[in-house]
N, C-alpha and C positions, 0 to 999 in steps of 0.2 A: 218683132218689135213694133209697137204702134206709131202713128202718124206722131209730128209735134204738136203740142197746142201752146196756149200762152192762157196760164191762168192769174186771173185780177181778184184781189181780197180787197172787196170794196171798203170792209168796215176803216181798210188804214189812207185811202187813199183822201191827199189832202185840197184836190183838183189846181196842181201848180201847174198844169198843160206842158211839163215835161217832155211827159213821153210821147206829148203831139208835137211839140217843136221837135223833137229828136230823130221822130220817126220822117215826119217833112223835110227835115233837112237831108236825111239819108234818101231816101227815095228821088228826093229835085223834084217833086211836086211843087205844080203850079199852085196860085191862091183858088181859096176854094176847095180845094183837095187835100183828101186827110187818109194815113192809112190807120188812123186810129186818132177818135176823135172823143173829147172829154165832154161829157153830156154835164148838165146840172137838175138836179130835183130838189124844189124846194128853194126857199123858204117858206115852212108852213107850221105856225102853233100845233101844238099838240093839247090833248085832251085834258092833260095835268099841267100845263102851264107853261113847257119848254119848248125847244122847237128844232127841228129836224131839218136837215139842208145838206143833201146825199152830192158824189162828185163819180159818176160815172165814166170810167174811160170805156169806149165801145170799136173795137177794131171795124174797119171797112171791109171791102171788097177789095180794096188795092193792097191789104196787108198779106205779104208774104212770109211773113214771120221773119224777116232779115235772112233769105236762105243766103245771101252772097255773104255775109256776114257768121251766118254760123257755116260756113262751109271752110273759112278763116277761124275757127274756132274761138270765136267771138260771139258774144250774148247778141239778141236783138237790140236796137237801137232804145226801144220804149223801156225793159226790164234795166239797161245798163245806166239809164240816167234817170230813174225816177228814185227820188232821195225817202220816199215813204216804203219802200222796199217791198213793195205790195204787189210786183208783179213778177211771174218768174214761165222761164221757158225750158220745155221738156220733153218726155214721152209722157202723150193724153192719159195711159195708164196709170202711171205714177204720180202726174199731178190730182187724178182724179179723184188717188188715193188720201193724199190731203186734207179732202174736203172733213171728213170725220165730223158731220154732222153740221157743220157752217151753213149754215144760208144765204151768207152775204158774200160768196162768191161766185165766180163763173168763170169756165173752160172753152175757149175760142180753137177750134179745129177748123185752118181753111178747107174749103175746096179743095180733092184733088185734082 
């Protein structure tokens, strides 16, 4: 069986910093400190006239995947309260298998 990861489908993600209040709040992280923190890209016209304005969430170094939480057979903090449904936690195999050609996705594998 392979490690867990937590994979993010950027295309739905509406950057409501959910899953960063959610994951701060579980952890008791000080300010300053994030175990997954919602990046912003853009705003920037486009070549035809519209404009693109991307909402990154990007796990840290302090993200543990919620082990104490899925060892309670509970989701991670960030996938159980993000209302764009965009984030999901699993075996990295399985999630990986998803991808089916996406490009606006990404698969976070902590450290072991």
């Amino acid at each position: 069986m392979s490690a867990n990861a937590l994979m993010i489908d950027y295309e739905f993600c509406t950057g409501c910093h959910a899953c960063e209040v959610a994951c701060k709040k579980h952890l008791g992280l000080p300010a300053g400190q994030h175990g997954i923190r919602v990046l912003q890209d853009g705003p920037r016209e486009l070549a035809g006239g519209g404009w693109e304005y991307n909402f990154l969430p990007m796990p840290t170094s302090l993200c543990d995947l919620c082990a104490s939480r899925l060892a309670e057979g509970k989701d991670a903090a960030c996938v159980h309260h993000c209302p764009a449904h965009c984030m999901a936690l699993g075996p990295a195999e399985e999630l990986a298998a998803r991808f089916d050609g996406k490009v606006d996705r990404a698969l976070f594998v902590p450290a072991q």
